[in-house]
MMTF fields as JSON, N, C-alpha, C and O atoms, coordinates in Angstrom:
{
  "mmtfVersion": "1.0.0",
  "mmtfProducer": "UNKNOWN",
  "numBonds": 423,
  "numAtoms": 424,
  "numGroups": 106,
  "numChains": 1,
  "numModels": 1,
  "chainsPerModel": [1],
  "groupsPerChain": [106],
  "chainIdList": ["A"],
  "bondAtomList": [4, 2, 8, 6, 12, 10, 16, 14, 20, 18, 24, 22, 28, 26, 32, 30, 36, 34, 40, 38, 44, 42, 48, 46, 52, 50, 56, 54, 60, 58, 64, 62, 68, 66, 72, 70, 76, 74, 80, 78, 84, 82, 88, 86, 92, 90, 96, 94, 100, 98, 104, 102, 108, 106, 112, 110, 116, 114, 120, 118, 124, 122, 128, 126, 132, 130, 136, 134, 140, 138, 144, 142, 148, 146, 152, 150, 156, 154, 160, 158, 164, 162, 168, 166, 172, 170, 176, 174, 180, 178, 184, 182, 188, 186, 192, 190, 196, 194, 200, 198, 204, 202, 208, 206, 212, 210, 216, 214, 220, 218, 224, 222, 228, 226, 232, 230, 236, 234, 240, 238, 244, 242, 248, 246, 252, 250, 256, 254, 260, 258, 264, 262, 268, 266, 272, 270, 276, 274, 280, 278, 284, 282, 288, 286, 292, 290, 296, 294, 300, 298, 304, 302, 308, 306, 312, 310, 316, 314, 320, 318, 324, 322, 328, 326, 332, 330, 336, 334, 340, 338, 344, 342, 348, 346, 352, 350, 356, 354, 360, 358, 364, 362, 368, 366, 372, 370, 376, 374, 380, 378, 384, 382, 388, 386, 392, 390, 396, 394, 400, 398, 404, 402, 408, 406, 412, 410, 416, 414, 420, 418],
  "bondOrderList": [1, 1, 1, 1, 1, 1, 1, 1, 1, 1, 1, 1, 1, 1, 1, 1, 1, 1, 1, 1, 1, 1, 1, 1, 1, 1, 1, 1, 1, 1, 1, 1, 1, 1, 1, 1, 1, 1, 1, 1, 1, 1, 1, 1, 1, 1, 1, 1, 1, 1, 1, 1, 1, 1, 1, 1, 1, 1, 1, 1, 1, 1, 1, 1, 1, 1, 1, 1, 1, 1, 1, 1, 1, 1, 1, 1, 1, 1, 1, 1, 1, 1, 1, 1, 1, 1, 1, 1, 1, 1, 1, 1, 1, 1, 1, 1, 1, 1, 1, 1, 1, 1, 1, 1, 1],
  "groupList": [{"groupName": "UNK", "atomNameList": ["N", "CA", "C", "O"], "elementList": ["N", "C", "C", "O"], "formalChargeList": [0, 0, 0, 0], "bondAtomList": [1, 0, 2, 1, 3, 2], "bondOrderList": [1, 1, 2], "singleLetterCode": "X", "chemCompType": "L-PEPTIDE LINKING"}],
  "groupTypeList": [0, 0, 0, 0, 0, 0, 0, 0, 0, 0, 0, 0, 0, 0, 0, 0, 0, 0, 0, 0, 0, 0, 0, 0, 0, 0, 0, 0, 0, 0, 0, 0, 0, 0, 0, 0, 0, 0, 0, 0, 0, 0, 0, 0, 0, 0, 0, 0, 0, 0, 0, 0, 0, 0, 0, 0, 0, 0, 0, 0, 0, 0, 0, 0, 0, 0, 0, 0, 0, 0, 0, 0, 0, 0, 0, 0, 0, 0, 0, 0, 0, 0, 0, 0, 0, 0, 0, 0, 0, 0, 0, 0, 0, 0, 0, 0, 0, 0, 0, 0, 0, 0, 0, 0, 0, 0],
  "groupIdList": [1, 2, 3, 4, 5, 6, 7, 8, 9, 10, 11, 12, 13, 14, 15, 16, 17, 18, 19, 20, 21, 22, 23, 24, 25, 26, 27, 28, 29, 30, 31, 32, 33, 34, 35, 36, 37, 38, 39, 40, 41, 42, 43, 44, 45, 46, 47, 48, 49, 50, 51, 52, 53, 54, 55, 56, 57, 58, 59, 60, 61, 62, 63, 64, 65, 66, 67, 68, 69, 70, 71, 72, 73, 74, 75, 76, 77, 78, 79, 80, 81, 82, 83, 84, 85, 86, 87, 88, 89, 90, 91, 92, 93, 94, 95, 96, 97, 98, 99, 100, 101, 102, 103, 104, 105, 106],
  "secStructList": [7, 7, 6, 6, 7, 3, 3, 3, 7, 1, 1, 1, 1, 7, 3, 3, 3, 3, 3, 3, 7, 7, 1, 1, 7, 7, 7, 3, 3, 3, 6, 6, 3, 3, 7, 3, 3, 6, 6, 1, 7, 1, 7, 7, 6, 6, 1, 1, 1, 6, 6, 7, 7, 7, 7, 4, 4, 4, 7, 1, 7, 5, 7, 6, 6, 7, 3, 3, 3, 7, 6, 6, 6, 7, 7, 3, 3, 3, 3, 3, 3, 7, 5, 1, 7, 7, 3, 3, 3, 6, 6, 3, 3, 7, 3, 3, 7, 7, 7, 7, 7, 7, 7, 7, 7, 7],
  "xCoordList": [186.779, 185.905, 186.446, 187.452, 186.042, 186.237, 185.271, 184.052, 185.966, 185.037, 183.692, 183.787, 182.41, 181.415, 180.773, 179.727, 181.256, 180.547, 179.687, 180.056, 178.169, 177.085, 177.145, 177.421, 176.724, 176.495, 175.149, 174.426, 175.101, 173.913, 174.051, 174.404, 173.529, 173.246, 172.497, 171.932, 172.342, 172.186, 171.052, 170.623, 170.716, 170.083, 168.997, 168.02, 169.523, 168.05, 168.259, 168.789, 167.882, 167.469, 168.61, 168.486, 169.708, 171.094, 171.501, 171.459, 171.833, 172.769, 173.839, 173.615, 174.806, 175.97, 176.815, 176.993, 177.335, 178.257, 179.655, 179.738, 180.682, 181.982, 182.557, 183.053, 182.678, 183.599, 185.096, 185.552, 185.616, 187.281, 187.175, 186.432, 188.01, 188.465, 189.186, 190.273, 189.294, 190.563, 191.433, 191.381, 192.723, 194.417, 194.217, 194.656, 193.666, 193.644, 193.002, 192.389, 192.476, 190.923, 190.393, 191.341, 189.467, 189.154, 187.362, 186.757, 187.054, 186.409, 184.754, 184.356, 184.111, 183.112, 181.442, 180.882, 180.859, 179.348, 178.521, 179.007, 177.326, 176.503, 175.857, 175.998, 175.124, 174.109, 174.494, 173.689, 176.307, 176.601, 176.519, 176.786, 176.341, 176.262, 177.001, 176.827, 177.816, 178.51, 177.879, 176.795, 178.57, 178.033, 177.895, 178.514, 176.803, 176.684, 176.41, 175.972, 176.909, 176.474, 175.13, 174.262, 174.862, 173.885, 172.568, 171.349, 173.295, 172.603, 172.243, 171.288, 172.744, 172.8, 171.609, 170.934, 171.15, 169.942, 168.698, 168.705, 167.548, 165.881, 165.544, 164.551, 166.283, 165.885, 166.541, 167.657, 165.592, 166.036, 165.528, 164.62, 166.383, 166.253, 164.737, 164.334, 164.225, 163.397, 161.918, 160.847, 162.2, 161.194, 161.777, 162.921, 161.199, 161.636, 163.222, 163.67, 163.947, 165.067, 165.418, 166.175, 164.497, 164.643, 164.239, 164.825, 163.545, 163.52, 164.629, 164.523, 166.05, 167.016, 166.966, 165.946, 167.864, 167.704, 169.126, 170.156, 169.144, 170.611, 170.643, 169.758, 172.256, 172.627, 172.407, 172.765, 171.354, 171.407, 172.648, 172.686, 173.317, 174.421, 175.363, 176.544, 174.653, 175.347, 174.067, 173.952, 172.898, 171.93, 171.601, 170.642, 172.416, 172.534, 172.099, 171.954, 171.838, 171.447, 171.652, 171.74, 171.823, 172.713, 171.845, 170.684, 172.207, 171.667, 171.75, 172.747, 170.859, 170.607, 171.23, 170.945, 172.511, 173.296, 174.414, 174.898, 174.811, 175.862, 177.121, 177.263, 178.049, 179.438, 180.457, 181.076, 180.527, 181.262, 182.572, 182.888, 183.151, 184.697, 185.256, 184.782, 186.473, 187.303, 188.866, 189.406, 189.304, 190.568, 191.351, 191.866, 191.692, 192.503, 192.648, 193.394, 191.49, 191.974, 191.978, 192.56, 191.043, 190.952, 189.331, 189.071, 188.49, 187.219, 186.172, 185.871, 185.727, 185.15, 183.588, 183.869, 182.114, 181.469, 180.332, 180.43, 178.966, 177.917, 176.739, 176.788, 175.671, 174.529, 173.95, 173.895, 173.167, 172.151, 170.823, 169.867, 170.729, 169.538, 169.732, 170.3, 169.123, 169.269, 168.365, 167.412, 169.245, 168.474, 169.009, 169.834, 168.391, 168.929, 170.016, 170.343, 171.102, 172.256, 173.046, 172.51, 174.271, 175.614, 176.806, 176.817, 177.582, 178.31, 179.633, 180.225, 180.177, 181.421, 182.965, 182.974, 183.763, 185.089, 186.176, 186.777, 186.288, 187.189, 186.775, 187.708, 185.725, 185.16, 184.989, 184.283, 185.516, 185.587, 184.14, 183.768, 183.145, 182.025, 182.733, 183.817, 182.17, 182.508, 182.21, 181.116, 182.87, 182.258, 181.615, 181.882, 180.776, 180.16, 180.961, 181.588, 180.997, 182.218, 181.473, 180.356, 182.193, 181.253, 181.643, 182.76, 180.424, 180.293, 181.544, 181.655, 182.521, 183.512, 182.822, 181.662, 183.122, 182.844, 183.457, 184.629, 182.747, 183.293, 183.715, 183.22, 184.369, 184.592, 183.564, 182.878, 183.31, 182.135, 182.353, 183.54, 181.816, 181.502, 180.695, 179.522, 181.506, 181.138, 180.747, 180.357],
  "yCoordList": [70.361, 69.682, 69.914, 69.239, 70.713, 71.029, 70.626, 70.483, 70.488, 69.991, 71.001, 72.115, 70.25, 71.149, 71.54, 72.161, 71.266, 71.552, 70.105, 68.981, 70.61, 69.946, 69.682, 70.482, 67.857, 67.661, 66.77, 66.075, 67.017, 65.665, 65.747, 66.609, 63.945, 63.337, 64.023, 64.99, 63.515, 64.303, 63.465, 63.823, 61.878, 61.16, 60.311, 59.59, 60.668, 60.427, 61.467, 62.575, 60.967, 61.816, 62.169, 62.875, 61.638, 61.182, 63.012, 63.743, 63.129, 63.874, 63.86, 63.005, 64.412, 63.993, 65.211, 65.999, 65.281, 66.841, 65.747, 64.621, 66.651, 66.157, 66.087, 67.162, 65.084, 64.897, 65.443, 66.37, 64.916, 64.778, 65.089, 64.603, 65.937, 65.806, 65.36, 65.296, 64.664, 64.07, 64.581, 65.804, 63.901, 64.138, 65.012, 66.158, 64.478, 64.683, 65.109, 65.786, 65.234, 65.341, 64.26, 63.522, 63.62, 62.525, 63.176, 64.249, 61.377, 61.36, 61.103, 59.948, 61.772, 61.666, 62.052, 63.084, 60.01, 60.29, 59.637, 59.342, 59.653, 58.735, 58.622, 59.491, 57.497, 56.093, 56.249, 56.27, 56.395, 56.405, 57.929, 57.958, 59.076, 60.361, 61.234, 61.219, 61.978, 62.986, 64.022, 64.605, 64.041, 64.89, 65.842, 66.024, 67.405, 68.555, 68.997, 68.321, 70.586, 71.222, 71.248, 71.408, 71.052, 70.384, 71.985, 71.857, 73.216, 74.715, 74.787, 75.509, 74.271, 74.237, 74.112, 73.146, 75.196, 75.459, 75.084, 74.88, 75.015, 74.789, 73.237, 72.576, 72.939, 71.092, 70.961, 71.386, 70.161, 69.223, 67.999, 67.944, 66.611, 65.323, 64.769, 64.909, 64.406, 63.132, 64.431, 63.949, 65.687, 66.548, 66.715, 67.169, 66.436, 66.615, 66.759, 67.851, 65.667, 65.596, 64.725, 63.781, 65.49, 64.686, 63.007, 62.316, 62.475, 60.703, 60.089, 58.969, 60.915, 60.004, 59.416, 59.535, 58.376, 57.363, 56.722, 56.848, 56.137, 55.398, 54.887, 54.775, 53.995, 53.092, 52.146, 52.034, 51.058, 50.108, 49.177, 48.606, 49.388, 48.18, 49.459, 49.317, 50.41, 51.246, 51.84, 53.066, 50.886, 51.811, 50.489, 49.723, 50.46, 49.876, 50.846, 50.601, 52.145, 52.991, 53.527, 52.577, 54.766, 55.073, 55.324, 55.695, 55.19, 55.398, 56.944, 57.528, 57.142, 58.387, 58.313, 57.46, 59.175, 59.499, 58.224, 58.091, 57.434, 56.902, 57.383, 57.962, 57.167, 58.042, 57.097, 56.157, 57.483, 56.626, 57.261, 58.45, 56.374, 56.263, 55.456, 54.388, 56.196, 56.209, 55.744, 56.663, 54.482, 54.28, 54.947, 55.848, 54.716, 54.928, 56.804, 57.252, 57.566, 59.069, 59.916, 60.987, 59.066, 59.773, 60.671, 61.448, 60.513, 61.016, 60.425, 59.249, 61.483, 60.311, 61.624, 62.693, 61.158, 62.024, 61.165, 60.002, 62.379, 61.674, 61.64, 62.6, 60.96, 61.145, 61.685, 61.267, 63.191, 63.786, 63.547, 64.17, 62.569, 62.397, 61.495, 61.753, 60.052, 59.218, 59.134, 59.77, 57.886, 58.0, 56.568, 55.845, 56.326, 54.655, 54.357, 53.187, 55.794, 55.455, 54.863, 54.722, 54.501, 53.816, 55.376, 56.064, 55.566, 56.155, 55.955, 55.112, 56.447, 55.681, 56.998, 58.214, 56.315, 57.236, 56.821, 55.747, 57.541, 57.033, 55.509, 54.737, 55.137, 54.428, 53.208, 52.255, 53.205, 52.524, 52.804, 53.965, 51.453, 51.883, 52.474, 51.985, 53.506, 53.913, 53.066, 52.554, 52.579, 51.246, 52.69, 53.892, 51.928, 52.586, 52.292, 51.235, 53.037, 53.509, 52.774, 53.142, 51.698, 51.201, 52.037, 52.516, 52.125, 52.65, 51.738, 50.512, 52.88, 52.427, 51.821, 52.229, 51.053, 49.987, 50.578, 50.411, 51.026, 51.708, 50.267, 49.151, 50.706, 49.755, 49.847, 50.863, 48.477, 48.325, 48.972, 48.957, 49.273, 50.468, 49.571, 49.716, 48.829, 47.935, 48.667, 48.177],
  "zCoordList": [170.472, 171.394, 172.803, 173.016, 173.863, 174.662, 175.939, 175.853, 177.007, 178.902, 178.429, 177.915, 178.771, 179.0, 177.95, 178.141, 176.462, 175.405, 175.283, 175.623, 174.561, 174.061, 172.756, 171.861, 172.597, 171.287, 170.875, 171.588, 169.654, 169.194, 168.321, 167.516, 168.362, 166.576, 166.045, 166.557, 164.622, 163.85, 162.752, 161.655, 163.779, 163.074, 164.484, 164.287, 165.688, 166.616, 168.103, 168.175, 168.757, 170.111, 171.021, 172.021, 170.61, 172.097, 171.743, 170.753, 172.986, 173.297, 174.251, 175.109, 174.415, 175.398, 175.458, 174.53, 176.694, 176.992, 177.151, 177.642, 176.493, 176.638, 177.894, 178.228, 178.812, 180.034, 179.872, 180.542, 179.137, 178.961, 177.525, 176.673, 177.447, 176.166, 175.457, 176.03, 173.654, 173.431, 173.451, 173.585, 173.326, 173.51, 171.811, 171.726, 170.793, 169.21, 168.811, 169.637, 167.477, 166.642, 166.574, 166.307, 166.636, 166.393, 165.67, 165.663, 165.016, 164.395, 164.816, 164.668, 165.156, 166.338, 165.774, 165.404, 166.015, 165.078, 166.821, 167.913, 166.351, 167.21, 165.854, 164.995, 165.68, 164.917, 163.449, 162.518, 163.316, 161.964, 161.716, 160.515, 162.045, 161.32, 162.266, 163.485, 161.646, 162.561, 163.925, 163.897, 164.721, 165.699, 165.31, 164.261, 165.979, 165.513, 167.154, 168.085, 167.087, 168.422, 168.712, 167.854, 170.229, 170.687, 170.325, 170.22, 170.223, 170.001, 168.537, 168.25, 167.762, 165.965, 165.721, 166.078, 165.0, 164.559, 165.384, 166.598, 164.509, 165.302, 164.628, 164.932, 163.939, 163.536, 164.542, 164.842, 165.241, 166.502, 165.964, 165.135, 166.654, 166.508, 166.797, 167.951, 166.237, 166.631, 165.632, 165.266, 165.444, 164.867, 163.427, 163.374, 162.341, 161.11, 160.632, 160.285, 160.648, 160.399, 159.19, 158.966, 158.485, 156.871, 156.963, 156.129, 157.648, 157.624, 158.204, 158.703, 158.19, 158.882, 159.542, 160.221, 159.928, 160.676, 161.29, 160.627, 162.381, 162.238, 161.565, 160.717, 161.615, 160.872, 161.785, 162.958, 160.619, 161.45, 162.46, 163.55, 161.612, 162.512, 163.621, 163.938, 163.963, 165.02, 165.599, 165.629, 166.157, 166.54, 167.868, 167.774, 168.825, 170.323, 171.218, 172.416, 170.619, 171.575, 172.702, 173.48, 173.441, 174.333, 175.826, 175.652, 177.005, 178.091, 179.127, 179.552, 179.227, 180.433, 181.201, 182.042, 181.418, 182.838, 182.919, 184.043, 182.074, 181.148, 180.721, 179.644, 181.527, 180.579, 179.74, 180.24, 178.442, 177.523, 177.304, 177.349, 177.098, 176.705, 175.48, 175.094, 174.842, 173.683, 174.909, 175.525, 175.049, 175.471, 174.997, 175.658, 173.691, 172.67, 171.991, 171.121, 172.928, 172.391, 173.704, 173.876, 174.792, 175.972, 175.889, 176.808, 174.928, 175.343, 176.257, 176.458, 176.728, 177.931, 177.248, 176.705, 177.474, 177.303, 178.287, 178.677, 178.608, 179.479, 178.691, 177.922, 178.519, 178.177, 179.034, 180.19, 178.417, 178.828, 178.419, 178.881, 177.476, 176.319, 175.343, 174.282, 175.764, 175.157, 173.82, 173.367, 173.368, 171.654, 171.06, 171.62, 169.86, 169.358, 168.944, 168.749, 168.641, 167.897, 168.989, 170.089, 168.798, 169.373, 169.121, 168.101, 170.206, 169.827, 169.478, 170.151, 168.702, 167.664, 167.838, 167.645, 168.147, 168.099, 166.925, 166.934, 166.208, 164.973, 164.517, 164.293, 164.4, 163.974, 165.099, 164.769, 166.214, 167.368, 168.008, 168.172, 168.448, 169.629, 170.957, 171.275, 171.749, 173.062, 173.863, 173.622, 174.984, 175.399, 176.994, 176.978, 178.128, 179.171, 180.093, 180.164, 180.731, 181.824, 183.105, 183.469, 183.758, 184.51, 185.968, 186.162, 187.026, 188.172, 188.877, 188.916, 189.465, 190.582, 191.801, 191.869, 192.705, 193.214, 195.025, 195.364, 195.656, 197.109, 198.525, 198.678, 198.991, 199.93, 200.631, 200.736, 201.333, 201.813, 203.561, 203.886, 204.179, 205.508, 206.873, 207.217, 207.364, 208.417, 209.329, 210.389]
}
């Protein structure tokens, strides 16, 4: 998993390009189902993908132009293409990287 590579679920619409990469391997799904390269094949999400679906109890869904983070491995990734799953790092939710806060300009 490398800066600049594309991924998506594999069970709704999200996609996300890797910011940072982890320190490790880690274990990396959005809505319960493993990630797959965002180029992998002509089944694309949300068009005949067998009925899949998230998992319910990981489908919080992810936001457009959103960057999530893994404390604990160092992945940081952005949404390019949101979708219903939650994204999960070694079984951990990514929590959203909140916007830094500028001094204010009197």
């Amino acid at each position: 998993m490398k800066p600049g590579s594309r991924w998506r679920s594999a069970v709704c619409d999200t996609e996300v390009v890797v910011v940072r990469a982890p320190a490790g391997p880690v274990t990396f799904h959005i809505g319960g189902a493993e990630v797959i390269p965002a180029d992998a094949g002509q089944d694309r999400p949300g068009r005949n993908r067998g009925g899949a679906q998230p998992d319910a109890a990981l489908a919080g869904g992810t936001l457009l132009g959103k960057r999530y983070t893994d404390e604990a491995t160092g992945l940081q990734v952005l949404c390019v293409k949101p979708g219903e799953g939650t994204i999960t790092v070694d079984g951990r939710p990514a929590t959203v990287v909140a916007p830094r806060q500028l001094p204010a300009s009197d």
